[in-house]
Phi, psi and omega in degrees: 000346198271268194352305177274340156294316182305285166344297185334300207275333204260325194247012156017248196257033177269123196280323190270216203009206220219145179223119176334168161276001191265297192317324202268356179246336157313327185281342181300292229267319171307266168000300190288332183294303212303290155014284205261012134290339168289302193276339183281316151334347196223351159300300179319301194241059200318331179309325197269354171322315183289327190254342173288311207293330139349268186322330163294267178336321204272330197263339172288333184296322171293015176226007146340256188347288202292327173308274200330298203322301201297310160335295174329308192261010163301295190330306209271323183288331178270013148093044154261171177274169183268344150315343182302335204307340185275047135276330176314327153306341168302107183322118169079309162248348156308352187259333156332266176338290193308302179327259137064263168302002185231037170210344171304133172285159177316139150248126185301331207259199191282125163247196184293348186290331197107213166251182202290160183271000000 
């Protein structure tokens, strides 16, 4: 999981190559961790609520930017445009579809995207 924070971070705002289908769901799963240990903490300790919940806001606005990328660049390893992602906006069934497409395995050889990132 460190690796694709890492992966994350070295590749910030880069739109182009490609991130394993492993790299976009350890970082799903890092978030969700990082979340609901923030919220069990400030469940815990309400005091400490004033100084978690900033950070937290502070810290969603800074995985915008590298999140869309990385999407993008799932979208380009299974050798789709990285436009798809706006399906996910499609009413009822779009958030399906994008689950789908984030869940298709890899193409292992080189595609029009380049190599993996």
């Amino acid at each position: 999981m460190v690796e694709a924070y890492q992966r994350l971070f070295k590749n910030y705002a880069n739109f182009n190559g490609r991130s394993t289908r492993s790299d976009y769901w350890y970082i799903y799963l890092g978030n969700i961790l990082i979340g609901f240990v923030a919220g069990f903490i400030s469940g815990l300790i309400p005091e400490l609520a004033i100084v978690i919940s900033p950070l937290i806001g502070v810290y969603s606005l800074a995985m915008i930017i590298p999140g869309i990328a990385c999407v993008i660049r799932r979208m380009h390893d299974i050798n789709t445009s990285g436009w798809f992602c706006l399906v996910s906006f499609i009413p009822l069934v779009g958030w399906i579809f994008m689950l789908i497409l984030l869940c298709t395995p890899s193409v292992n050889e080189n595609n029009r995207y380049g190599e993996r990132v």
